[in-house]
C-alpha positions in Angstrom: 0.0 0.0 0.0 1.3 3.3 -1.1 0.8 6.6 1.6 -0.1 9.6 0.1 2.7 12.3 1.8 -0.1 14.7 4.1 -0.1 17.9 1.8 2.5 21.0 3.0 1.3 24.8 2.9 0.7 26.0 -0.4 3.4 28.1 -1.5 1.4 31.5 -3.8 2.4 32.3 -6.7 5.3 35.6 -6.1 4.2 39.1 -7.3 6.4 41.9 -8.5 3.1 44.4 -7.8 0.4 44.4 -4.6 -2.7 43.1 -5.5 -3.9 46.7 -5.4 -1.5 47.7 -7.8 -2.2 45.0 -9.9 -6.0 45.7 -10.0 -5.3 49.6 -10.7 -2.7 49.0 -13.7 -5.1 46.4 -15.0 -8.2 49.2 -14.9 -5.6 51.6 -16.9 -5.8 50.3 -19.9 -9.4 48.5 -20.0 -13.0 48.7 -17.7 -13.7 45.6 -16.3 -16.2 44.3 -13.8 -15.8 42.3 -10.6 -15.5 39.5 -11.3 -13.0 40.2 -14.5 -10.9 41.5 -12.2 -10.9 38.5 -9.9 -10.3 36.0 -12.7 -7.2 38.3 -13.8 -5.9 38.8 -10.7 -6.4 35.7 -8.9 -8.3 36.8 -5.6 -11.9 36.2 -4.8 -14.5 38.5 -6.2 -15.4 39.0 -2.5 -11.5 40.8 -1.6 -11.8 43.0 -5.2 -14.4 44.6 -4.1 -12.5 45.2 -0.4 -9.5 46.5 -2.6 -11.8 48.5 -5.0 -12.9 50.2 -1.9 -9.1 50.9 -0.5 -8.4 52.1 -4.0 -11.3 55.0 -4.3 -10.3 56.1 -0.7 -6.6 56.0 -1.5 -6.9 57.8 -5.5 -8.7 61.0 -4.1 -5.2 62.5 -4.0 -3.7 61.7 -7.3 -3.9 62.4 -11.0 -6.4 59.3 -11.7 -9.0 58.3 -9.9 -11.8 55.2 -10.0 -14.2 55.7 -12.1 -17.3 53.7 -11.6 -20.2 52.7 -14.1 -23.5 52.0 -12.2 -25.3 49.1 -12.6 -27.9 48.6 -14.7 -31.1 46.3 -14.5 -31.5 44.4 -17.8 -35.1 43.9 -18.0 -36.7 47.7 -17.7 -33.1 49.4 -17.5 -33.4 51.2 -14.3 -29.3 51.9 -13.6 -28.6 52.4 -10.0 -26.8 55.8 -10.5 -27.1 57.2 -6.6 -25.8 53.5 -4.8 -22.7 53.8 -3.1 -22.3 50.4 -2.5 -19.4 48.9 -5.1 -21.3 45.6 -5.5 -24.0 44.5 -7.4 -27.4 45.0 -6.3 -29.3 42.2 -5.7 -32.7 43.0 -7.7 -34.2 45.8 -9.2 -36.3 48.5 -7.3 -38.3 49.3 -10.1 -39.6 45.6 -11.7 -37.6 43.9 -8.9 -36.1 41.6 -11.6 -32.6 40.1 -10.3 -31.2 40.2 -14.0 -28.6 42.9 -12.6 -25.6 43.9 -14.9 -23.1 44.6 -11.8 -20.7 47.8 -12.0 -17.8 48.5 -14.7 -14.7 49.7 -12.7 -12.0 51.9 -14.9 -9.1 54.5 -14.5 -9.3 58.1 -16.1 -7.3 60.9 -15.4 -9.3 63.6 -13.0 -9.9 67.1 -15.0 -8.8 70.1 -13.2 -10.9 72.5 -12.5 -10.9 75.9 -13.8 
């Protein structure tokens, strides 16, 4: 009979970047949603959204910040412009359908104001 060795810590993949960084280079140079972001990335949708949140406290400062497309029901098209939560709503207020397209997450450059 063979013994299977009992399995050691997994060892994670190294990064050069944070996964913050990582998430806000990747939103540079496309909009993606959630759970886009999670499949690129690696992490659970569940953390993206806790880092999404770090990174629209943390970009208030700089040259760029988070912009964020609402989302939008798909049956009547109601779009959930004043929610300030980052995740996807769970139905619709309107026809309370739960065919929700969740939020689109990208990076643009602030404008100044003048």
């Amino acid at each position: 009979m063979l013994r299977n060795k009992p399995k050691g810590p997994s060892i994670p993949e190294e990064r050069r970047e944070t996964i913050r960084q990582e998430i806000w280079s990747l939103l540079e140079t496309r909009a993606l949603s959630a759970p886009e972001i999670s499949a690129y990335v690696g992490v659970r949708e569940k953390d993206v959204y806790d880092h999404l949140a770090h990174i629209l406290k943390t970009t208030s400062r700089d040259d760029f910040h988070l912009e964020i497309r609402p989302a939008e029901c798909l049956k009547c098209g109601f779009v959930f412009k004043k929610r300030d939560k980052l995740r996807k709503p769970g139905r619709c207020p309107v026809c309370r359908a739960e065919q929700i397209e969740g939020p689109v997450f990208m990076r643009s450059e602030k404008r100044s104001r003048r």
